[in-house]
Every structure is written in structure tokens, then in C-alpha cells.
mmJSON file of the N, C-alpha and C atoms, coordinates in Angstrom:
{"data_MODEL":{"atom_site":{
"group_PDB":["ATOM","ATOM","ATOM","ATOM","ATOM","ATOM","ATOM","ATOM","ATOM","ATOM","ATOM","ATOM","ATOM","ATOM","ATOM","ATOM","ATOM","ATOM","ATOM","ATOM","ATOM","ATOM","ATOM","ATOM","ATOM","ATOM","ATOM","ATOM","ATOM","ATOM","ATOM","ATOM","ATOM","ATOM","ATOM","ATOM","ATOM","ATOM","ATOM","ATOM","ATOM","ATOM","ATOM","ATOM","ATOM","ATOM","ATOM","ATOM","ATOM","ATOM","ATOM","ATOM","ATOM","ATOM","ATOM","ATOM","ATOM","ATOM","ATOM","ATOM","ATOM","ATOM","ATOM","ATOM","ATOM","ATOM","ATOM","ATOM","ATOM","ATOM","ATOM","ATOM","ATOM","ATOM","ATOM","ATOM","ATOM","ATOM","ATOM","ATOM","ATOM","ATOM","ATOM","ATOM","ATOM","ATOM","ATOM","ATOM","ATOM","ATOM","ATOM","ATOM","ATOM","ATOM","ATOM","ATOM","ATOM","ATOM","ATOM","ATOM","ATOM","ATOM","ATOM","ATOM","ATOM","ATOM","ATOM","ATOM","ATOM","ATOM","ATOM","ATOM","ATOM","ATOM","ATOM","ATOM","ATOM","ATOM","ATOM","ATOM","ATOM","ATOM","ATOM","ATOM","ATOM","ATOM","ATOM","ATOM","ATOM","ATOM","ATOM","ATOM","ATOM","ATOM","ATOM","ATOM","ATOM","ATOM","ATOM","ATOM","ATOM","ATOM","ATOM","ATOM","ATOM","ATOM","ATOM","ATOM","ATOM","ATOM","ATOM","ATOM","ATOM","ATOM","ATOM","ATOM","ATOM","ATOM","ATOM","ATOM","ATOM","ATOM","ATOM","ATOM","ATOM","ATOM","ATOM","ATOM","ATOM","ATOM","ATOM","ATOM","ATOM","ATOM","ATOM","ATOM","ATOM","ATOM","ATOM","ATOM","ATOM","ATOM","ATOM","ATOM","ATOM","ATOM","ATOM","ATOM","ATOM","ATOM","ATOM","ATOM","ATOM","ATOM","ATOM","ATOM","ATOM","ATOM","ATOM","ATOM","ATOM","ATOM","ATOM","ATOM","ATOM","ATOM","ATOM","ATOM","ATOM","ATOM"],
"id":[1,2,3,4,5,6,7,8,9,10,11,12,13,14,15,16,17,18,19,20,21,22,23,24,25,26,27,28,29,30,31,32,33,34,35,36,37,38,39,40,41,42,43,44,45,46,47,48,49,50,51,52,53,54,55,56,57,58,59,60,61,62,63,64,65,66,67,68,69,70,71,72,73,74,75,76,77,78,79,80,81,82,83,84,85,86,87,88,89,90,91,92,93,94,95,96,97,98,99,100,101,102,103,104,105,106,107,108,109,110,111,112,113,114,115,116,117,118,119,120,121,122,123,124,125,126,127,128,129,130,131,132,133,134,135,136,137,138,139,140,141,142,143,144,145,146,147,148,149,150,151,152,153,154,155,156,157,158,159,160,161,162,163,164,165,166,167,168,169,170,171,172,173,174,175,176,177,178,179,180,181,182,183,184,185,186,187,188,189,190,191,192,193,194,195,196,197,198,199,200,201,202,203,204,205,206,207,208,209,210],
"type_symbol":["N","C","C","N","C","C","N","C","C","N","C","C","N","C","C","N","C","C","N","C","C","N","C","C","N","C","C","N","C","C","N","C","C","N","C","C","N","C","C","N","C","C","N","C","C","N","C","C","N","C","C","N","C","C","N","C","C","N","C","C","N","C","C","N","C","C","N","C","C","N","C","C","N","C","C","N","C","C","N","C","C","N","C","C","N","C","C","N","C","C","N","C","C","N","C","C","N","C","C","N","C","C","N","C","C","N","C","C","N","C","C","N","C","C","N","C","C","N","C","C","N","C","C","N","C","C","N","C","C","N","C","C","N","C","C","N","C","C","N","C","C","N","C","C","N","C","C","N","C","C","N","C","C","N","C","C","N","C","C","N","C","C","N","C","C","N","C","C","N","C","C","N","C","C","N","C","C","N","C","C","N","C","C","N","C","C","N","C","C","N","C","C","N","C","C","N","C","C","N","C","C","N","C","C","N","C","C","N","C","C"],
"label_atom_id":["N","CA","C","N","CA","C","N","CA","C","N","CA","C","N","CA","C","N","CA","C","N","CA","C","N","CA","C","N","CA","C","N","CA","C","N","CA","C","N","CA","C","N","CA","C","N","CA","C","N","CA","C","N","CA","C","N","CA","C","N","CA","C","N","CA","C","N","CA","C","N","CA","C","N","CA","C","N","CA","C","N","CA","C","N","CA","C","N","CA","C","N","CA","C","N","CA","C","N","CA","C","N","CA","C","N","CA","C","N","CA","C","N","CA","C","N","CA","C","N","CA","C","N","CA","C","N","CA","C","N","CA","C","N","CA","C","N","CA","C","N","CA","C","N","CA","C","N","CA","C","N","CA","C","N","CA","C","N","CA","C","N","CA","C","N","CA","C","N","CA","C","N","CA","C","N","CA","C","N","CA","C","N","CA","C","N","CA","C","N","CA","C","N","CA","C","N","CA","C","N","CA","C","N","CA","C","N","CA","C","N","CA","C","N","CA","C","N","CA","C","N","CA","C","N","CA","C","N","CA","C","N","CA","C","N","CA","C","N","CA","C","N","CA","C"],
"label_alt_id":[null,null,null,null,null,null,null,null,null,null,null,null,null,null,null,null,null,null,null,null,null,null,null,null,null,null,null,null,null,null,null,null,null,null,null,null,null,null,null,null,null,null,null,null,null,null,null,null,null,null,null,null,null,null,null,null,null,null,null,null,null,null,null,null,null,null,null,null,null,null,null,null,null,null,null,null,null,null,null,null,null,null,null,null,null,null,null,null,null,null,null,null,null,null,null,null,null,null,null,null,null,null,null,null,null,null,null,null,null,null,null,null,null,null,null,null,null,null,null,null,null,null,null,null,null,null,null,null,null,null,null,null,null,null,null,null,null,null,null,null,null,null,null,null,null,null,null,null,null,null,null,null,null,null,null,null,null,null,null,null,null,null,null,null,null,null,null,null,null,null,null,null,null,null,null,null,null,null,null,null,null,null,null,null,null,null,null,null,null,null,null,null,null,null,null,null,null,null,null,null,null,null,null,null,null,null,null,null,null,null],
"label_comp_id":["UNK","UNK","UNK","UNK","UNK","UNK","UNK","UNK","UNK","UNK","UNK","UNK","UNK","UNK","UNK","UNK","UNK","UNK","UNK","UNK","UNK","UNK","UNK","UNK","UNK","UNK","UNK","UNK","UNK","UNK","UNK","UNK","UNK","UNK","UNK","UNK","UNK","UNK","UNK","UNK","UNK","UNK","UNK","UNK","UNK","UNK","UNK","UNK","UNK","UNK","UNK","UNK","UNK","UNK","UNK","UNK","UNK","UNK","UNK","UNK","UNK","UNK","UNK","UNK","UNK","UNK","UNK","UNK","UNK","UNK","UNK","UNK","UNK","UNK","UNK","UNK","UNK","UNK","UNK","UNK","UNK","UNK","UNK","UNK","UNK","UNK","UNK","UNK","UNK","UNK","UNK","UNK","UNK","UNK","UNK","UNK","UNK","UNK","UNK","UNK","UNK","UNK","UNK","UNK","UNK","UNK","UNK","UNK","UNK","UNK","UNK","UNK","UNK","UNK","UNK","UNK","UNK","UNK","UNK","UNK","UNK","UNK","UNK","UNK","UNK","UNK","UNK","UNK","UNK","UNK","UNK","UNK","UNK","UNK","UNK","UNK","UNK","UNK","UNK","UNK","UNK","UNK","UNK","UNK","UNK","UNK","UNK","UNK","UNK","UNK","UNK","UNK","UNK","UNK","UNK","UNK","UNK","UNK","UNK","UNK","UNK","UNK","UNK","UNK","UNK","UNK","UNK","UNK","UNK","UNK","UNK","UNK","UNK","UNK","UNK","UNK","UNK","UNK","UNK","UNK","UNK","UNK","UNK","UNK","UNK","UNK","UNK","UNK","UNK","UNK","UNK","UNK","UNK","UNK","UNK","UNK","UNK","UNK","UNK","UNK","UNK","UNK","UNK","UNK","UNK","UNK","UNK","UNK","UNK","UNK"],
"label_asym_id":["A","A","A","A","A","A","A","A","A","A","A","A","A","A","A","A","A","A","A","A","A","A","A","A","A","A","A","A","A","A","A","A","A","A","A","A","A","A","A","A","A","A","A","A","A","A","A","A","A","A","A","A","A","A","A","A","A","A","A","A","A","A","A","A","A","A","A","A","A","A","A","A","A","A","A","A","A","A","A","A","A","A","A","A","A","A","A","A","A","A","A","A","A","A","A","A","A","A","A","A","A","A","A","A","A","A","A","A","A","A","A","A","A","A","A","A","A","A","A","A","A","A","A","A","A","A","A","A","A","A","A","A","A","A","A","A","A","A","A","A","A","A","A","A","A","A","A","A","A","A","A","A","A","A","A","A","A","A","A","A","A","A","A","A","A","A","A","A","A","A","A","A","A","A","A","A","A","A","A","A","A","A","A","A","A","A","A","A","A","A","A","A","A","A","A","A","A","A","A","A","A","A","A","A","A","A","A","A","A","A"],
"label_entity_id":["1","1","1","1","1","1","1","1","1","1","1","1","1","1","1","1","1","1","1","1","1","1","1","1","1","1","1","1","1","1","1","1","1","1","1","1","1","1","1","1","1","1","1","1","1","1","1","1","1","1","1","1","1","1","1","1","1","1","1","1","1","1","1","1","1","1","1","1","1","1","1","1","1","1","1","1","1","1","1","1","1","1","1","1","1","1","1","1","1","1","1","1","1","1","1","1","1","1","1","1","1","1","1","1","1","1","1","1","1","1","1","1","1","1","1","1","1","1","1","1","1","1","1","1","1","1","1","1","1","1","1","1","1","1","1","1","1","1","1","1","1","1","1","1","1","1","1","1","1","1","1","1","1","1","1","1","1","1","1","1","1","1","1","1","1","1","1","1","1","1","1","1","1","1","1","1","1","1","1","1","1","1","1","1","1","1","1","1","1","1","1","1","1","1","1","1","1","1","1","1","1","1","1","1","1","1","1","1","1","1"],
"label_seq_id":[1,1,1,2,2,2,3,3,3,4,4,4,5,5,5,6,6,6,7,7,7,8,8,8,9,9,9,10,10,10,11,11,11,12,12,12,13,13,13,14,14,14,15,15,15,16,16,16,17,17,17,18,18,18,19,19,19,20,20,20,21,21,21,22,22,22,23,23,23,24,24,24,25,25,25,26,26,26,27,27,27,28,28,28,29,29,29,30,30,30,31,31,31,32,32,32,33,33,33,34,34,34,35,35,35,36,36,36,37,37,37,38,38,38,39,39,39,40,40,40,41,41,41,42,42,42,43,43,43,44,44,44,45,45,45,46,46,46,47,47,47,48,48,48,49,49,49,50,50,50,51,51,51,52,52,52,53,53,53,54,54,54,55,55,55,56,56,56,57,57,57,58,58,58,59,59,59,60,60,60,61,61,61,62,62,62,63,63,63,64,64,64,65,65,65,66,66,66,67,67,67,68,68,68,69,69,69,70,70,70],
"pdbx_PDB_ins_code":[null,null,null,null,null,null,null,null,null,null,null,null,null,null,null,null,null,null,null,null,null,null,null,null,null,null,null,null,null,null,null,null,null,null,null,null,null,null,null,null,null,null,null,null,null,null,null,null,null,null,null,null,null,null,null,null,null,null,null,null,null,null,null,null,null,null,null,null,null,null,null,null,null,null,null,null,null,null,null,null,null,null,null,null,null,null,null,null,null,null,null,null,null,null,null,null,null,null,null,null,null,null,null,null,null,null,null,null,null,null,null,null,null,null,null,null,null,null,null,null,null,null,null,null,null,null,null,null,null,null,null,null,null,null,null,null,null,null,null,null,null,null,null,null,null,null,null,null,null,null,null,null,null,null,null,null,null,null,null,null,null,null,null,null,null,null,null,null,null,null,null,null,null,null,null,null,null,null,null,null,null,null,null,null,null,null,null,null,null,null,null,null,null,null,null,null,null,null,null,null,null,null,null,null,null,null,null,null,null,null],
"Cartn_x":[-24.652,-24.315,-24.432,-25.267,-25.211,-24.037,-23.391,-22.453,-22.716,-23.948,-23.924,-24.111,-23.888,-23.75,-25.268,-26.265,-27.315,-27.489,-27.985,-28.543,-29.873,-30.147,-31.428,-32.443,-32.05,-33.227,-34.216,-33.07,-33.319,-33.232,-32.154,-32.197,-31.388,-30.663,-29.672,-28.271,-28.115,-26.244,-25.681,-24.898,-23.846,-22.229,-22.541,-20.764,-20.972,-20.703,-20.6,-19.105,-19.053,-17.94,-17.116,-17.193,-16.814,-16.742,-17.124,-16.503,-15.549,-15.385,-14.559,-13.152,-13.345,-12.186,-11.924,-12.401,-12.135,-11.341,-11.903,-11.18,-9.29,-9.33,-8.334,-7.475,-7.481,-6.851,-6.042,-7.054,-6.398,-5.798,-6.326,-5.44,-3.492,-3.681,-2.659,-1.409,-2.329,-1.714,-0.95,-1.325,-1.012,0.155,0.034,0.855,2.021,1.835,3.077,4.066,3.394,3.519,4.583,3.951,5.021,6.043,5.672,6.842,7.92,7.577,8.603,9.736,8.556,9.348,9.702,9.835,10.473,11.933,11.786,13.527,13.736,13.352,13.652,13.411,12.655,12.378,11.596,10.711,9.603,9.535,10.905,10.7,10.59,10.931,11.044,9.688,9.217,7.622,6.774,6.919,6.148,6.163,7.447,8.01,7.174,7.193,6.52,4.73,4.622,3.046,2.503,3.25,3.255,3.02,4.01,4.182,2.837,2.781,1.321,0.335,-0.139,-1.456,-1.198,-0.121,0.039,0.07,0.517,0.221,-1.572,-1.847,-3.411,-4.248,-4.176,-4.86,-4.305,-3.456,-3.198,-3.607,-3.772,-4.49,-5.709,-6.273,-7.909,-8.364,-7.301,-7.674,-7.424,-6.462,-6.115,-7.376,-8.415,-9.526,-10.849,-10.695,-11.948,-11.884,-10.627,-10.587,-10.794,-10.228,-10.759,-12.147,-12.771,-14.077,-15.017,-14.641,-15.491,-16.373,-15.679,-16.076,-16.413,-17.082,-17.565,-16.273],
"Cartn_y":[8.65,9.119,10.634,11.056,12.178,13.794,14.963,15.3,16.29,16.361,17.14,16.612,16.791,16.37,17.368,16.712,17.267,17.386,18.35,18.031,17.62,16.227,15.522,16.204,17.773,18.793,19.149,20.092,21.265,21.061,19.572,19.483,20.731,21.329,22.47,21.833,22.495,22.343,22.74,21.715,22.345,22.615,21.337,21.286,20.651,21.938,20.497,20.218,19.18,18.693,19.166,19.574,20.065,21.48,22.067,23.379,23.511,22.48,21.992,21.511,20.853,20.135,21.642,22.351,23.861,24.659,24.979,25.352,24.689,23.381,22.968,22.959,22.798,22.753,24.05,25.284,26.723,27.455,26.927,26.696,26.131,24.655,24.273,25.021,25.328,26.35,27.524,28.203,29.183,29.236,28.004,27.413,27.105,26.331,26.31,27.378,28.047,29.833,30.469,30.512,30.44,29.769,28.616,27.79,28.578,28.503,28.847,30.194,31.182,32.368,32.196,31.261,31.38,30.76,29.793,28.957,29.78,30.932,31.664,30.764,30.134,29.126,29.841,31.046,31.585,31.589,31.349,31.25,30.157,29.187,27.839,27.152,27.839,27.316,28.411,29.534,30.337,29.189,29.196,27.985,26.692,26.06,25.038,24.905,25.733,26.049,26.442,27.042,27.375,25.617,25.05,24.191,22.877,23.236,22.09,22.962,24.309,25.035,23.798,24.031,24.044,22.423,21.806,19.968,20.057,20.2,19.906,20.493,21.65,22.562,20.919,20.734,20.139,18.355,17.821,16.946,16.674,18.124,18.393,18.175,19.046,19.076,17.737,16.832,15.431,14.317,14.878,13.83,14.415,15.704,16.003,15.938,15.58,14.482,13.596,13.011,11.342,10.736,12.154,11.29,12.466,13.354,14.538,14.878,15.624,16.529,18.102,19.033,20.358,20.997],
"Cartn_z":[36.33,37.652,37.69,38.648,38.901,39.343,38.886,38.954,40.129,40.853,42.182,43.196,44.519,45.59,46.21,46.455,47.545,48.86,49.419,50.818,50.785,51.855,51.881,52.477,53.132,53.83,52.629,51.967,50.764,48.933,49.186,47.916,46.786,48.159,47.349,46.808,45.722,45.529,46.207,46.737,47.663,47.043,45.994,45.68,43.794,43.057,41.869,41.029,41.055,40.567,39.471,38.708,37.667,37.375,38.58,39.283,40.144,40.91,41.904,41.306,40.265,39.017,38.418,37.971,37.293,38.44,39.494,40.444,41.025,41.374,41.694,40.231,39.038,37.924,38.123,38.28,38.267,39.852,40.262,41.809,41.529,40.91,40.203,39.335,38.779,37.507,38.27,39.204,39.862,40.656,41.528,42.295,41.107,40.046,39.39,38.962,38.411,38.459,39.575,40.501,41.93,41.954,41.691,41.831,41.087,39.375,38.745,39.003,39.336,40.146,41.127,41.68,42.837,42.506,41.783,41.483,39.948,39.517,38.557,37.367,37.171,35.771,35.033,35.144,34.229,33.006,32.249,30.4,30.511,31.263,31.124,30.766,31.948,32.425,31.055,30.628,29.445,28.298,28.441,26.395,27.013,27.987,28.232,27.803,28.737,28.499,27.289,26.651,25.045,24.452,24.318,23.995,24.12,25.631,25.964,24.76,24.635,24.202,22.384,22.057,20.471,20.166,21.452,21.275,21.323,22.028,22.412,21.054,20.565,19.555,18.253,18.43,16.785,17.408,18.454,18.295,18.432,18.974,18.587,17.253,16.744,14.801,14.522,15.165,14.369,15.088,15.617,16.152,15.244,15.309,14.641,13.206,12.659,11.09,11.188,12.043,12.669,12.739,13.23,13.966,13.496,12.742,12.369,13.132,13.952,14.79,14.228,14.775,14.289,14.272],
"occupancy":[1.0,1.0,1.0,1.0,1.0,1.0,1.0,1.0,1.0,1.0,1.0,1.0,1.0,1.0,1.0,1.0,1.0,1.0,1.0,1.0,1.0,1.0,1.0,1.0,1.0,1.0,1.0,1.0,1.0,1.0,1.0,1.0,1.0,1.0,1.0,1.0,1.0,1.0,1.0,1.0,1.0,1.0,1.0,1.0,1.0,1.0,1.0,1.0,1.0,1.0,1.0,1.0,1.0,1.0,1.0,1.0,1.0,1.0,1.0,1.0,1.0,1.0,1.0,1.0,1.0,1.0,1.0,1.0,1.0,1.0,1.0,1.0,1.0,1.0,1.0,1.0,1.0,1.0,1.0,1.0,1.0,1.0,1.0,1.0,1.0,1.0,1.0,1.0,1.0,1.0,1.0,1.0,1.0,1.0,1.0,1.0,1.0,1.0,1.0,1.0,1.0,1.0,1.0,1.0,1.0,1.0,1.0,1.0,1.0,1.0,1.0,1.0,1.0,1.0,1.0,1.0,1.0,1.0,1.0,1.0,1.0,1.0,1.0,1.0,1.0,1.0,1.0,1.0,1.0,1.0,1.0,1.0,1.0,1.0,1.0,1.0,1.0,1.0,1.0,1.0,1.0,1.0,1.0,1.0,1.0,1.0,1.0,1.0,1.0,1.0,1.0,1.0,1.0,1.0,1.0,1.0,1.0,1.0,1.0,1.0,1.0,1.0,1.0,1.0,1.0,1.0,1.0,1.0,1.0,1.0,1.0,1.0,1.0,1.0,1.0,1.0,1.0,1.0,1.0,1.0,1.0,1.0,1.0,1.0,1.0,1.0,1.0,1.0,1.0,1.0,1.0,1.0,1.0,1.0,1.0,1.0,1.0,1.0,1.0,1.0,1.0,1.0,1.0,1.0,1.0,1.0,1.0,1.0,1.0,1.0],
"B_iso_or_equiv":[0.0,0.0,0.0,0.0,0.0,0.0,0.0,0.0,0.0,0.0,0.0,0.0,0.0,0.0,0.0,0.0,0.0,0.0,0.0,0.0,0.0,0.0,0.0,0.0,0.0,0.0,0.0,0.0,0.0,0.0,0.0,0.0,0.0,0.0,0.0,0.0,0.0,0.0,0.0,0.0,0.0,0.0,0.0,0.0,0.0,0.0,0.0,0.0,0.0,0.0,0.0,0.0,0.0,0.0,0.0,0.0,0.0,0.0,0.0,0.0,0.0,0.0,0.0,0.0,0.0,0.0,0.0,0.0,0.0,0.0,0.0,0.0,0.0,0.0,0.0,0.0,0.0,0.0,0.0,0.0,0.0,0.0,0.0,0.0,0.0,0.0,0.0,0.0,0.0,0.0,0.0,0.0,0.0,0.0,0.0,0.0,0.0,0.0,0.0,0.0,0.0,0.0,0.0,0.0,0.0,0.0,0.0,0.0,0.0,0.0,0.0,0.0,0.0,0.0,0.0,0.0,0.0,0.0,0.0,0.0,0.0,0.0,0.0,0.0,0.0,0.0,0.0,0.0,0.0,0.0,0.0,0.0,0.0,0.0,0.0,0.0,0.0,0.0,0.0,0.0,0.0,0.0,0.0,0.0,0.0,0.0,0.0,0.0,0.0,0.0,0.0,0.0,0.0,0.0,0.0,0.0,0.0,0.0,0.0,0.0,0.0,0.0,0.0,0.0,0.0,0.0,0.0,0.0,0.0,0.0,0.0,0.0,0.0,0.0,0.0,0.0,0.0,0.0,0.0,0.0,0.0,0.0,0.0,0.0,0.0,0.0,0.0,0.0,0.0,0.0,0.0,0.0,0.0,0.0,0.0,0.0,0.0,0.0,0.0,0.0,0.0,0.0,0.0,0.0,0.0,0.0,0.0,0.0,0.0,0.0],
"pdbx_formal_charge":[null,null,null,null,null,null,null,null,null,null,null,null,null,null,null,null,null,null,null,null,null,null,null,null,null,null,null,null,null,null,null,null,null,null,null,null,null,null,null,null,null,null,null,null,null,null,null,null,null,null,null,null,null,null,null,null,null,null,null,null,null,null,null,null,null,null,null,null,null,null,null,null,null,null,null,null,null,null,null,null,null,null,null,null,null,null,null,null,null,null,null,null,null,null,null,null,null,null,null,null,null,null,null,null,null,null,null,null,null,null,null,null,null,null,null,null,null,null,null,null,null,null,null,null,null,null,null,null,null,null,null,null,null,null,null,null,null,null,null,null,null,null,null,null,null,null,null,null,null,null,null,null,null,null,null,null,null,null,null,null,null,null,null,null,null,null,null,null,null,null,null,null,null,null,null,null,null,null,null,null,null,null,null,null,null,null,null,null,null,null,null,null,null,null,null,null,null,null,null,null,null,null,null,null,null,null,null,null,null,null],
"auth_seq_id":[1,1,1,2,2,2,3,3,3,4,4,4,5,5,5,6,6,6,7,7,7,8,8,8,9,9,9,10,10,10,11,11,11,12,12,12,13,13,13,14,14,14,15,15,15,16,16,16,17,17,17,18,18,18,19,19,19,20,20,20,21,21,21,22,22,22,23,23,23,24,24,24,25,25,25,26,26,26,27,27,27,28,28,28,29,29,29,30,30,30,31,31,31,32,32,32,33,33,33,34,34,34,35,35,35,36,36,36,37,37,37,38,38,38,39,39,39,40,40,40,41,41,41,42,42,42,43,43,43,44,44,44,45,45,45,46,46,46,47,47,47,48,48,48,49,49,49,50,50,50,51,51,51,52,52,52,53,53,53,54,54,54,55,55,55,56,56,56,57,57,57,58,58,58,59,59,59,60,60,60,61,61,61,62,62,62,63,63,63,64,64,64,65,65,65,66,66,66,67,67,67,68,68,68,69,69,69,70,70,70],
"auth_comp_id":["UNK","UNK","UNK","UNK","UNK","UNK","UNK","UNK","UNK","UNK","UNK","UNK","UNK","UNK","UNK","UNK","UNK","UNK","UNK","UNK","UNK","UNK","UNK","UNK","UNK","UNK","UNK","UNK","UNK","UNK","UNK","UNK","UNK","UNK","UNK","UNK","UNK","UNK","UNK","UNK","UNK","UNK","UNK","UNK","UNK","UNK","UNK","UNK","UNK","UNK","UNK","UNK","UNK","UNK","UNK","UNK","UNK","UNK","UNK","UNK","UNK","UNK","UNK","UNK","UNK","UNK","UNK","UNK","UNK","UNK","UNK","UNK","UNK","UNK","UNK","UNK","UNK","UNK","UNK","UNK","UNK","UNK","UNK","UNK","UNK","UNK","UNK","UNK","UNK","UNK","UNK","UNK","UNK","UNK","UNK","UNK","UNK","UNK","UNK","UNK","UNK","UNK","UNK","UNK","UNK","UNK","UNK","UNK","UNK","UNK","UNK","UNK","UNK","UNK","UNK","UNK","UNK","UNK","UNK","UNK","UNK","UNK","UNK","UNK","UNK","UNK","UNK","UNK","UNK","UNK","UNK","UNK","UNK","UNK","UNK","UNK","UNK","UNK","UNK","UNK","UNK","UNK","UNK","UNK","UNK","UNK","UNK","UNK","UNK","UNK","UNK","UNK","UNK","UNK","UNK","UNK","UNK","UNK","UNK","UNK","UNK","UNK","UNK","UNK","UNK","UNK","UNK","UNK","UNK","UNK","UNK","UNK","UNK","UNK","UNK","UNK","UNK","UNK","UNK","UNK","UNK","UNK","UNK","UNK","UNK","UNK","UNK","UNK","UNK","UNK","UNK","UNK","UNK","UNK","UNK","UNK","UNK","UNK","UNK","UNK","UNK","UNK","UNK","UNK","UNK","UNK","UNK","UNK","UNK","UNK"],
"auth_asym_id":["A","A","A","A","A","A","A","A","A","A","A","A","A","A","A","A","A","A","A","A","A","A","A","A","A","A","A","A","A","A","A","A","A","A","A","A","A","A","A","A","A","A","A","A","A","A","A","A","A","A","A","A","A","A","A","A","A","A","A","A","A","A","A","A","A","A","A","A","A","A","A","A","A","A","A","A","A","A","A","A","A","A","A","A","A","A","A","A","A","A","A","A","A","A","A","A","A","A","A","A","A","A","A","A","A","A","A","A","A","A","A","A","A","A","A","A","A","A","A","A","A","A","A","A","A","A","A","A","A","A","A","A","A","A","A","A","A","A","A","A","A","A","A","A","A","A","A","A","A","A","A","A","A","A","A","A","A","A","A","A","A","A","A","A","A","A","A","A","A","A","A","A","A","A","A","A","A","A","A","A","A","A","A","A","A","A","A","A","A","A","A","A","A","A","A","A","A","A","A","A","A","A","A","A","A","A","A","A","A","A"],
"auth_atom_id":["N","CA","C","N","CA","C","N","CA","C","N","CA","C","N","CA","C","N","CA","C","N","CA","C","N","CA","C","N","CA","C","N","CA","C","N","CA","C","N","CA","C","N","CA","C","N","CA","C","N","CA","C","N","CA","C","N","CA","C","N","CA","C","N","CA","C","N","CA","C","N","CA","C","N","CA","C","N","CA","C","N","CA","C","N","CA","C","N","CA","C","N","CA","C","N","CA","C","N","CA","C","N","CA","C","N","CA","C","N","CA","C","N","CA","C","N","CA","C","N","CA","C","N","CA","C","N","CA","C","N","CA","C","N","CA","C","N","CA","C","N","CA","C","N","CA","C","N","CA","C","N","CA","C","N","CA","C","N","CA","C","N","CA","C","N","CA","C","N","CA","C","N","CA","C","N","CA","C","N","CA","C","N","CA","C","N","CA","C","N","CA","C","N","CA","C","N","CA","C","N","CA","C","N","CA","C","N","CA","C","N","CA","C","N","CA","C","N","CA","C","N","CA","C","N","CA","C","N","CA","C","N","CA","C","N","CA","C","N","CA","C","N","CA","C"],
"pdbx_PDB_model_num":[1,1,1,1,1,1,1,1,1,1,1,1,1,1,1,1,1,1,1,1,1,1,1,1,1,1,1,1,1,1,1,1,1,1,1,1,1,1,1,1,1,1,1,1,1,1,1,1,1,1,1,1,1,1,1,1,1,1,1,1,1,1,1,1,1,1,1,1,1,1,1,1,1,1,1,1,1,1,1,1,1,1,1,1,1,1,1,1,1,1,1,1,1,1,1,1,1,1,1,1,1,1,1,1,1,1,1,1,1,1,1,1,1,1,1,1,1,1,1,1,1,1,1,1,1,1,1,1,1,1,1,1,1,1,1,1,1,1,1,1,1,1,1,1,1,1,1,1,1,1,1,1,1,1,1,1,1,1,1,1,1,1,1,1,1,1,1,1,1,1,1,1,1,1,1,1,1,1,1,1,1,1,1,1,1,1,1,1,1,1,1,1,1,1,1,1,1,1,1,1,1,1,1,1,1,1,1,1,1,1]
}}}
């Protein structure tokens, strides 16, 4: 399946997906951000986000033993 959306004139990109997914993710992120300053949570939300970076990094490493990855 194809990941861009065309126009049938020009055959231009109009929209591709996985820029669009990059965009709203950090749109997200931002908005949470706000959020947190706004109900004063900001270490909350720092130690958190910390926390997601250092889960994800160590089950990268625990797949690419798995499945030997580069």
C-alpha cells in the first residue's frame, strides 16, 4: 500500500503520512507539556519522560539480541 495521497491532475504530494504521524506525535508532546505547566506537574512529567526514553533504549537492545539487529 502506498504511503502518499495524490492528486489525479498533477500527480503531486499533497499529504504524506508519516509526516503527518511525525507532526501530530509532536503536536502531542507539546500539548502535554502545557498541560503539565499548567496543573504544575513539570518534574512529574520530566521523571516520566525520562523514564519512557530509558524503557524503550533497553528494549531496543533486548530485540536486537533477539533478532540481531545492527
Amino acid at each position: 500500500m502506498n504511503s502518499t495521497i495524490r492528486t489525479r491532475k498533477k500527480g503531486n504530494i499533497i499529504m504524506n503520512i508519516s509526516k503527518s504521524r511525525s507532526l501530530l506525535y509532536g503536536l502531542a508532546k507539546l500539548l502535554g507539556d502545557i498541560n503539565a505547566v499548567q496543573k504544575g506537574k513539570v518534574g512529574q512529567r520530566i521523571v516520566r519522560r525520562q523514564e519512557g526514553k530509558f524503557a524503550s533504549r533497553g528494549m531496543s537492545k533486548a530485540n536486537k539480541k533477539m533478532f540481531g539487529g545492527k
